[in-house]
RODO-2510 file (C-alpha; in nm, 4 decimals, decimal comma):
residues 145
     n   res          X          Y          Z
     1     x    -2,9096     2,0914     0,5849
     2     x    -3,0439     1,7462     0,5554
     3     x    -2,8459     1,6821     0,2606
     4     x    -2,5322     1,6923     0,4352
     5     x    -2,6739     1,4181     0,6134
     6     x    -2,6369     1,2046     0,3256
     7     x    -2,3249     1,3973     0,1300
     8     x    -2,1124     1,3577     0,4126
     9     x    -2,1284     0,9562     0,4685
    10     x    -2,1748     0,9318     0,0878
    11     x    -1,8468     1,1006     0,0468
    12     x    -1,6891     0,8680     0,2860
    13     x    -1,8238     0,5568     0,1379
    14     x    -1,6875     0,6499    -0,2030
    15     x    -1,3281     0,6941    -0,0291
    16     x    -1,3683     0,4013     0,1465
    17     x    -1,4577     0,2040    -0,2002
    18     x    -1,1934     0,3638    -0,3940
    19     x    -0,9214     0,2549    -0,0860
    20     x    -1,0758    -0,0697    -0,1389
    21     x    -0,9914    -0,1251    -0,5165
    22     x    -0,6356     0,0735    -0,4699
    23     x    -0,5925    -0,1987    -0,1651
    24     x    -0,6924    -0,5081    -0,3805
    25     x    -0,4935    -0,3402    -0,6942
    26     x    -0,1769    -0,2987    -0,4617
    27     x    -0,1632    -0,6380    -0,3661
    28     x    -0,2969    -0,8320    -0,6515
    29     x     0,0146    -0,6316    -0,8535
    30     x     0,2458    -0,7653    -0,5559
    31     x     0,1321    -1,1111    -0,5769
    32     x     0,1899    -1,1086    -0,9666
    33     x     0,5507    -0,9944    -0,9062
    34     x     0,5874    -1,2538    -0,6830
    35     x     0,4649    -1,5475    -0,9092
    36     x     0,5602    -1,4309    -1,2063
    37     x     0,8093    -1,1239    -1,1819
    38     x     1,1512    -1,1640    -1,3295
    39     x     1,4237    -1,0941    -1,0858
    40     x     1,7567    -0,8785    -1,1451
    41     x     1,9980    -0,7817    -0,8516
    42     x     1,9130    -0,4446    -0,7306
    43     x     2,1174    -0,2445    -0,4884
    44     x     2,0369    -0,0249    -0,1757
    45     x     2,1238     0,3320    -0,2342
    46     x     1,9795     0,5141     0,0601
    47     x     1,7435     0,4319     0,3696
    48     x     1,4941     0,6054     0,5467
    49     x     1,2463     0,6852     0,8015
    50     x     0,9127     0,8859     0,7851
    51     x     0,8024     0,9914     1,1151
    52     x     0,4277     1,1236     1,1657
    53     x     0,2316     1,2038     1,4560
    54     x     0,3494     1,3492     1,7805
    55     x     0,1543     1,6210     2,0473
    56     x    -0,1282     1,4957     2,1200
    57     x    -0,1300     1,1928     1,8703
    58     x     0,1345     0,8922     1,8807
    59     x     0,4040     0,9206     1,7089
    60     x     0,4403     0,6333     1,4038
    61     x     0,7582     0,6261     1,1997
    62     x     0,7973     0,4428     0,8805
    63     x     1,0902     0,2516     0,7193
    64     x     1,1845     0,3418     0,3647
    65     x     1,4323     0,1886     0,1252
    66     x     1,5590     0,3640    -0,2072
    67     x     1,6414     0,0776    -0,4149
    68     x     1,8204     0,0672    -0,8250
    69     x     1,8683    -0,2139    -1,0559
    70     x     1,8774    -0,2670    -1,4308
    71     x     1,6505    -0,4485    -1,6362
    72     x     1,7871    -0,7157    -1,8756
    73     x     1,7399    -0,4964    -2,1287
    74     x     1,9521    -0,3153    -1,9596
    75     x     1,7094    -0,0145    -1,8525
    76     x     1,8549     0,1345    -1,4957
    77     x     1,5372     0,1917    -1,2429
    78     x     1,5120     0,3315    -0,9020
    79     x     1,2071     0,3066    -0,6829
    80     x     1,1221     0,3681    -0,3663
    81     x     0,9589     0,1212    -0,0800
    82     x     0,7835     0,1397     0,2068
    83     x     0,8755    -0,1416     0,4617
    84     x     1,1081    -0,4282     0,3853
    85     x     1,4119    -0,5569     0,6333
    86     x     1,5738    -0,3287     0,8652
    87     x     1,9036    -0,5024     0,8052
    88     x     1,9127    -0,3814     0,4686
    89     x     2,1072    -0,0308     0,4365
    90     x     2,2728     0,1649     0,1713
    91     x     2,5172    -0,0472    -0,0474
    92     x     2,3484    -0,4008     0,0175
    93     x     2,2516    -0,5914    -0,2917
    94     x     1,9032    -0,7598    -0,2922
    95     x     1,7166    -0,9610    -0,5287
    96     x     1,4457    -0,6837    -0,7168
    97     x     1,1363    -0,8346    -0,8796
    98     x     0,9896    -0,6680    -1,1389
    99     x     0,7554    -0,7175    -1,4483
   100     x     0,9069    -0,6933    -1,7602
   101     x     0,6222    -0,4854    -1,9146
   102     x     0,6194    -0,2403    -1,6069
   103     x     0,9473    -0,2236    -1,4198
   104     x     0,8664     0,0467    -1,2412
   105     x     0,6237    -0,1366    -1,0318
   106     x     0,9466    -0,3520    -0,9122
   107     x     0,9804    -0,4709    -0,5197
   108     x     1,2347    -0,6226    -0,3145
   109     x     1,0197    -0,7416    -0,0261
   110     x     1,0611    -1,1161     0,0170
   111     x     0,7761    -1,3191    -0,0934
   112     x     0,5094    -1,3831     0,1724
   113     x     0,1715    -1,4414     0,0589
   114     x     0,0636    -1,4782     0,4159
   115     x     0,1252    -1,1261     0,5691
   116     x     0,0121    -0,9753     0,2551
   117     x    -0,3551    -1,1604     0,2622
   118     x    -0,3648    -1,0590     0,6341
   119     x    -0,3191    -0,7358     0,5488
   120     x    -0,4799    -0,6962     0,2685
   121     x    -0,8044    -0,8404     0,4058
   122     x    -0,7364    -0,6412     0,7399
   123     x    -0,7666    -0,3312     0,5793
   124     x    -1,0606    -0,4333     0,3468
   125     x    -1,2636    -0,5378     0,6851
   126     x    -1,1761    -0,1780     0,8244
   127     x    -1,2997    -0,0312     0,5083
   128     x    -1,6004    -0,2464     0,4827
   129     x    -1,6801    -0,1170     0,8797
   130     x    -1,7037     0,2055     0,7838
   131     x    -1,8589     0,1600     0,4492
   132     x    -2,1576    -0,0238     0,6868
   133     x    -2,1236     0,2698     0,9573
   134     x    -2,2104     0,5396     0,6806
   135     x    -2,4713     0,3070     0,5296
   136     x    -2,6421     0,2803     0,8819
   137     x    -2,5954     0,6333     0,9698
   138     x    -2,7974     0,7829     0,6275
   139     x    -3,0551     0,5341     0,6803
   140     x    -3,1504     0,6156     1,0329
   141     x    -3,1050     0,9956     0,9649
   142     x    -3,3562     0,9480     0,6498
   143     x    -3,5734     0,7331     0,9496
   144     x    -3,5454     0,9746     1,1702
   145     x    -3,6280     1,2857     0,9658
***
């Protein structure tokens, strides 16, 4: 029994610290697209919402855009993305940024290095919290005990 006292927040730390790294990945891959992605016009095929929640809970819904362009090699993608502007809707043409040796990480969100630090670091501070609240919870269980 006392070992759950320690499996359980361990087990949360190491979900928080993987979050973490996919959180830093996500937007250190978003930044490099920005800086240094080529660009290709891309079309909207389809948007979307995502709608979680409800009973008890609040209900959150979620903007998606289904997005194609070619490559200059002349490779056809689609991708998926969460977010982006709501004035976009199937059969608009955007401009798709992509990396030439991964185009399937492309995006069509305009730059803004701003909003992504803010949330990047918002969500690493969250993590971080809870990372600290397990910490502090297996050492004053192992004080207690």
């Amino acid at each position: 029994m006392d070992a759950l006292l320690y499996l359980v927040p361990g087990v949360i730390t190491a979900g928080c610290v993987f979050g973490a790294v996919q959180v830093i990945r996500r937007a250190l891959r978003t930044s490099r697209l920005w800086a240094h992605g080529l660009t290709a016009e891309g079309r909207c095929l389809n948007t979307y919402m995502k709608t979680s929640g409800g009973n008890d809970a609040a209900v959150r819904s979620t903007l998606h855009h289904v997005y194609e362009f070619t490559t200059r090699e002349g490779q056809s993608f689609r991708f998926d993305e969460v977010g982006g502007d709501s004035t976009v809707v199937a059969g608009d043409h955007v401009v798709v940024r992509y990396l030439a040796e991964r185009p399937q990480w492309a995006t069509a969100l305009e730059p803004s290095r701003g909003r992504l630090i803010l949330g990047t670091g918002g969500l690493i501070v969250f993590l971080g919290v809870m990372v600290v609240g397990c910490v502090l919870f297996a050492v004053s269980a192992h004080s207690a005990l």
